[in-house]
C-alpha positions in Angstrom: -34.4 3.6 0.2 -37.8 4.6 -1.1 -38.3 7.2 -4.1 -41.2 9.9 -3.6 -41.8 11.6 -7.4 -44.3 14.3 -7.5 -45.1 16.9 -10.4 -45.7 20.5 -9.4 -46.7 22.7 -11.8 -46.3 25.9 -9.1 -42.3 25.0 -9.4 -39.8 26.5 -11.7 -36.9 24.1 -11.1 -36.7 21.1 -10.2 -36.7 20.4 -6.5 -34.5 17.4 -4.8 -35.5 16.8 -1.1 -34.1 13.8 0.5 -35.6 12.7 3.4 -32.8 10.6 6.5 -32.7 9.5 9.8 -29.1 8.7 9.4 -26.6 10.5 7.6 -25.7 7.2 6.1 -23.4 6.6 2.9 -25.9 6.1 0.1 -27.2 9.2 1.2 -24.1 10.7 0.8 -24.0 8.9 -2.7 -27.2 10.7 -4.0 -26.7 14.0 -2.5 -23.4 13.6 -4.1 -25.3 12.8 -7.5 -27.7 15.3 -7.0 -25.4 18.4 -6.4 -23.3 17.3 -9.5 -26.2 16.9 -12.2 -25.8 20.6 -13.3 -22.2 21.0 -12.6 -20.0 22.4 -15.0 -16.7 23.6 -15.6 -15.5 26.4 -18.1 -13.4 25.3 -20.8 -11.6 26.4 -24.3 -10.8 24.9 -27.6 -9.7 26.7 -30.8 -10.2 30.0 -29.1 -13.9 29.2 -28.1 -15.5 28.9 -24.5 -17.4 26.3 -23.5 -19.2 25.0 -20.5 -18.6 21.5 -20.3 -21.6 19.3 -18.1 -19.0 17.4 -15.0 -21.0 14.3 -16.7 -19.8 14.4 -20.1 -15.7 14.3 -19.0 -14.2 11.4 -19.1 -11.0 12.4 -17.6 -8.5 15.5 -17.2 -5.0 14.8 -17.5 -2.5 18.0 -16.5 0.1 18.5 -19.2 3.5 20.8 -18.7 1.3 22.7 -16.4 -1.7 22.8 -18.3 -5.3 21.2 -17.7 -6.8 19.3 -20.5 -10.5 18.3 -20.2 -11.1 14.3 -22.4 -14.5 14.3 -23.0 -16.1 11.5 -25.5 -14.5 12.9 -28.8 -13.4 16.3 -27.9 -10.0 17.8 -25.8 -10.6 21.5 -24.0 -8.2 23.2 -22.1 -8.7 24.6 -18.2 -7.5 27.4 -16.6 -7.8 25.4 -13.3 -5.0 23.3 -12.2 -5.4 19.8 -11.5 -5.9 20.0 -8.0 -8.5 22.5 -7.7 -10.3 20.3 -10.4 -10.1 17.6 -8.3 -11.5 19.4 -5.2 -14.5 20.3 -7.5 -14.8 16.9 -8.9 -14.5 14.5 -6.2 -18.1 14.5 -5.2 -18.8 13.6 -8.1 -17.5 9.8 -8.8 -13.9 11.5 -10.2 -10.9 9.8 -8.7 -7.3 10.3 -8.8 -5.8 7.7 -10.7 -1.9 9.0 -11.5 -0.1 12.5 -10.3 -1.3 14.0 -13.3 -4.8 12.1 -14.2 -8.1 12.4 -12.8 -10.7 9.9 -14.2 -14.6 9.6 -13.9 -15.0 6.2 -12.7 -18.5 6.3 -14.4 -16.4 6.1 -17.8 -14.4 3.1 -16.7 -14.8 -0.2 -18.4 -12.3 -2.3 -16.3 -8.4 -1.7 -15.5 -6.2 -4.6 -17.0 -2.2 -4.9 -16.0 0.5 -4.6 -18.4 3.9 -5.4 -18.2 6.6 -4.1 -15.8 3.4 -4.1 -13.5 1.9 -1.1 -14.7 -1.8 -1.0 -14.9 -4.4 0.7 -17.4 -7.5 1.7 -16.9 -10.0 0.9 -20.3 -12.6 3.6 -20.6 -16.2 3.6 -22.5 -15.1 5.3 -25.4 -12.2 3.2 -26.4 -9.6 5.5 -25.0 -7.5 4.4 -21.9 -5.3 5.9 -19.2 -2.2 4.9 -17.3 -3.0 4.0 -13.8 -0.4 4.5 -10.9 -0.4 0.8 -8.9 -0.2 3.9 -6.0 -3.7 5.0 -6.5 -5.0 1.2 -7.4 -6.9 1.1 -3.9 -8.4 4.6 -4.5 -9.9 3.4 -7.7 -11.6 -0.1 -6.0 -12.9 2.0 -2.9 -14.6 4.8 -5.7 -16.0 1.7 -7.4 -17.4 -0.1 -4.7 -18.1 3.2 -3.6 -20.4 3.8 -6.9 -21.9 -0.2 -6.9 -23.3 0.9 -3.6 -21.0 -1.9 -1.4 
């Protein structure tokens, strides 16, 4: 895959065109990338709103039927439930990892097993996340998936 970087000062936006014969995976992978650079989602915490950048969550984890957006050091809350988060995220290297835990393999560190063969995924700010031995084959596909294999 070649690059192609050119400045134009006639542009107000940036401008990603990707050039294929073939409709291949790692095209996929970029356009992928691409579409969720400036993706965010609308969030709360202590009666505030915020739009959170897709890049910057770690994980979201639905709780008693509420969504909770893990970012680096901060928790928000979601009006959207898990699976419509999901739908928006998938694209956008987020994988299912437990019925109520969606993670950004981007964030991932490694996944070590535990006892009574549960397994728990170690993420790049310390924090880490049960992980159902069910969606164990998910996870390895979305990370050779994102080491471009």
């Amino acid at each position: 895959m070649r690059l192609i970087m050119s400045e134009r000062q006639d542009l107000e936006h940036p401008e990603v065109t990707i050039a294929y014969r073939e409709l291949t995976a790692s095209v996929k992978r970029v356009s992928d990338f691409v579409r969720s650079v400036d993706q965010t989602i609308l969030c709360r915490k202590d009666n505030e709103e915020y739009t959170i950048p897709v890049s910057d969550i770690y994980y979201v984890e639905s709780v008693d039927k509420k969504t909770f957006v893990y970012c680096e050091k901060d928790v928000f809350q979601s009006n959207l439930r898990l699976y419509e988060m999901e739908n928006m995220l998938t694209h956008a290297c987020f994988v299912r990892v437990s019925k109520s835990t969606i993670l950004n393999i981007e964030t991932l560190k490694g996944v070590k097993t535990l006892v009574n063969s549960r397994l728990e995924a170690m993420l790049s700010n310390g924090e880490s996340v049960c992980v159902t031995r069910k969606y164990l084959k998910d996870i390895r596909e979305a990370l050779l998936r994102r080491n471009g294999r």
